[in-house]
C-alpha positions as CSV (number, residue, x, y, z in Angstrom):
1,X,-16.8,56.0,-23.6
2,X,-13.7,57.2,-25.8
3,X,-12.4,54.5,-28.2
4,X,-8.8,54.7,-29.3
5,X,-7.0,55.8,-32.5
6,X,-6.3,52.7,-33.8
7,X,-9.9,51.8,-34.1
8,X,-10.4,54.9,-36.1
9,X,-6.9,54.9,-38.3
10,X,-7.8,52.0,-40.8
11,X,-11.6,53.4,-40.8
12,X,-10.2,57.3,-41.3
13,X,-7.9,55.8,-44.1
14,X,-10.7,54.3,-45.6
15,X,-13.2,56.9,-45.6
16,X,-10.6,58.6,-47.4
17,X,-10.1,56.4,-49.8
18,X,-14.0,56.6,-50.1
19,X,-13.8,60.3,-50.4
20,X,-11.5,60.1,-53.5
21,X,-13.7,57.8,-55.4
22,X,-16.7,58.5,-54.7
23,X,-17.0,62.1,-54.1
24,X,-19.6,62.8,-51.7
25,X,-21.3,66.1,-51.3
26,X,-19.3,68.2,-48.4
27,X,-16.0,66.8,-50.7
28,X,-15.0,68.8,-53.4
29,X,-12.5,68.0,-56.4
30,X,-10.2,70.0,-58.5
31,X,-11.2,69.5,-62.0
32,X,-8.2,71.3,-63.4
33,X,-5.8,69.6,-66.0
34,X,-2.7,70.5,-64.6
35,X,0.5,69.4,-65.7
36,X,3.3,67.8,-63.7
37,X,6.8,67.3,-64.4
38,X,8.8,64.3,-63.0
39,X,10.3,66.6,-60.2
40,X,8.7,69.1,-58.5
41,X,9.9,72.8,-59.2
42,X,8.4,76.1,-58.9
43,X,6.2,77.1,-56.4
44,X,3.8,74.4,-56.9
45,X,6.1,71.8,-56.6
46,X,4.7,69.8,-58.8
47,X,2.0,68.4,-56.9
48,X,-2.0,68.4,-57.5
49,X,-4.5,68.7,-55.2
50,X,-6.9,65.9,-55.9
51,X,-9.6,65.9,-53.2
52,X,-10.1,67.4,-49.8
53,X,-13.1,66.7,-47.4
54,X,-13.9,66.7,-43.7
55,X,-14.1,64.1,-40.6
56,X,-13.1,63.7,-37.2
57,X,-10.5,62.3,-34.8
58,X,-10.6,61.7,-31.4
59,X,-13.6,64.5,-31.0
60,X,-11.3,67.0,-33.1
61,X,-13.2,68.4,-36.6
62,X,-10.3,67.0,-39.5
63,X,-9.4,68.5,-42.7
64,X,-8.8,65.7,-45.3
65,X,-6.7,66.4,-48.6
66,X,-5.2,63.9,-51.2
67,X,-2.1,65.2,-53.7
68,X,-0.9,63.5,-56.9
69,X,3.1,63.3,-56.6
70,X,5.3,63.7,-60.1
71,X,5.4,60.5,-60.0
72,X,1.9,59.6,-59.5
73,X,1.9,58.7,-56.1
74,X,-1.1,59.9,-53.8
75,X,0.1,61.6,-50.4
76,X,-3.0,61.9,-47.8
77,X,-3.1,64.8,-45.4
78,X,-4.8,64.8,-42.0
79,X,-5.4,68.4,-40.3
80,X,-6.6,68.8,-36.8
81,X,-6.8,71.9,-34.6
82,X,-8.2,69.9,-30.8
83,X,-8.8,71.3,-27.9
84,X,-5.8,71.3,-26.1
85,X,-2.3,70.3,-26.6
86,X,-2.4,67.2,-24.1
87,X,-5.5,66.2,-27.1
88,X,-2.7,66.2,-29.7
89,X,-0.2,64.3,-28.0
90,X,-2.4,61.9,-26.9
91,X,-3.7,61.1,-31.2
92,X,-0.1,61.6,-32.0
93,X,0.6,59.2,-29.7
94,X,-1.8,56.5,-30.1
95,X,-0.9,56.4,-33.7
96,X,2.6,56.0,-33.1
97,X,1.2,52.5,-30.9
98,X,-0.8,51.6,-34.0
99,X,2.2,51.9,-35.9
100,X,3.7,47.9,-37.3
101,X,7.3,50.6,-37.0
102,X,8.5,53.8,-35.6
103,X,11.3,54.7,-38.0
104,X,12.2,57.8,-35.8
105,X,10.7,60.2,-33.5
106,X,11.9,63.7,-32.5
107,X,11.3,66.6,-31.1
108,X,10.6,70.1,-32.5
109,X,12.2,73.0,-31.2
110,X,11.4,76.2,-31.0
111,X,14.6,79.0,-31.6
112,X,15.3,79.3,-27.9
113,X,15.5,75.3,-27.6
114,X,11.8,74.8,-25.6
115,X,10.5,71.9,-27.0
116,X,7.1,72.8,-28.6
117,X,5.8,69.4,-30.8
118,X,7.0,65.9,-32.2
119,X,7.4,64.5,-35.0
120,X,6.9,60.9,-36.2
121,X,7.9,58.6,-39.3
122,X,5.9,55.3,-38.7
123,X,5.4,52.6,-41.1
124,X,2.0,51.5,-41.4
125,X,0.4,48.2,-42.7
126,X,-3.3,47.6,-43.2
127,X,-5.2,44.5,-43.1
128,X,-3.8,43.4,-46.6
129,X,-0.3,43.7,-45.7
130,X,0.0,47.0,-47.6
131,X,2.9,48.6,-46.1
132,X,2.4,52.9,-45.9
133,X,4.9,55.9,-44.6
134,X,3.1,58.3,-42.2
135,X,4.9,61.3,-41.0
136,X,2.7,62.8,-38.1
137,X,4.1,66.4,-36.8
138,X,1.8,67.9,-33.4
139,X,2.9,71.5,-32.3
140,X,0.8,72.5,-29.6
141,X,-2.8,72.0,-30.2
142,X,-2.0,71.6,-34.2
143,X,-2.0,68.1,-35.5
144,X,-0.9,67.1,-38.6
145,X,-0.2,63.6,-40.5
146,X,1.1,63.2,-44.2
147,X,0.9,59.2,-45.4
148,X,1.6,57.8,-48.4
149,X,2.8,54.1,-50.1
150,X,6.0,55.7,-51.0
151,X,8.7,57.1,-48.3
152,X,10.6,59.5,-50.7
153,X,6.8,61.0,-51.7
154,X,5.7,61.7,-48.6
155,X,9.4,63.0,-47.0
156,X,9.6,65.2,-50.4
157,X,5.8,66.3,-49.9
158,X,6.4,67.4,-45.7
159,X,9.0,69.6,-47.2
160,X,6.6,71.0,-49.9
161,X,4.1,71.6,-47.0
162,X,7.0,73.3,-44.8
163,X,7.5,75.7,-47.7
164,X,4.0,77.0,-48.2
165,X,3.6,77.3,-44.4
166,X,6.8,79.8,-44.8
167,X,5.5,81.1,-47.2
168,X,2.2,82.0,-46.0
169,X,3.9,83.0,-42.9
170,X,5.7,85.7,-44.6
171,X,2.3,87.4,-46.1
């Protein structure tokens, strides 16, 4: 029997939550005492990684990473490679039914104009009315989810995570 997203969103959320608190064995933490200026700059961007750990969704193995904004804000990462790219939709989309809003939903391009992924900003709320911005991007098989308390965090932080990708695409 498969069982939807939505039952596994607020858990997933959670665990996370869980993760950064109470840091389990297969989770690691940076101990470092980096600095941060009120906007990001460099190549950094300003952001610390704060935890990272491991889970599932929908069958697919998850990476799961926490950042410290500037500002102090926390911006969750979700990471999934599934089997297929029907797989991805299919989370993408059952997230974007979970969602209390879908703020806007697109589709990526590829240079040619074939559509290759979509993108989603949703507004979330969990069982105590807190309100959350998720952006969740699939490309293929690739699926990848960014959510935070604060919608200029996690907007500012996909474009962070767009850099590095460039950048590590370039090496």
């Amino acid at each position: 029997m498969r069982a939807s997203t939505s039952k596994f969103v607020l858990p997933l959320l959670v665990g996370l939550l869980a993760l950064a608190f109470a840091g389990p064995i297969r989770a690691s933490q940076d101990g470092s005492s980096q600095t941060t200026s009120s906007k990001p700059s460099g190549k950094d961007g300003g952001y610390k990684w704060v935890m990272a750990g491991e889970g599932f969704l929908e069958g697919a193995h998850t990476s799961l990473e926490a950042y410290k904004a500037p500002d102090g804000e926390i911006i969750r990462t979700v990471t999934a490679h599934f089997k297929s790219a029907d797989a991805a939709k299919t989370a993408h989309q059952n997230l974007n039914h979970s969602a209390a809003e879908i703020v806007k939903q697109e589709d990526i391009s590829d240079g040619s104009g074939k559509v290759i992924g979509e993108r989603s900003v949703l507004t979330l709320v969990d069982k105590d009315d807190k309100r959350s911005t998720a952006i969740v991007v699939t490309k293929g098989a690739d699926f990848r989810e960014f959510v935070s308390s604060s919608a200029r965090d996690v907007l500012a932080f996909e474009d962070y995570a767009k850099s590095l990708a460039a950048e590590h695409a370039k090496q």
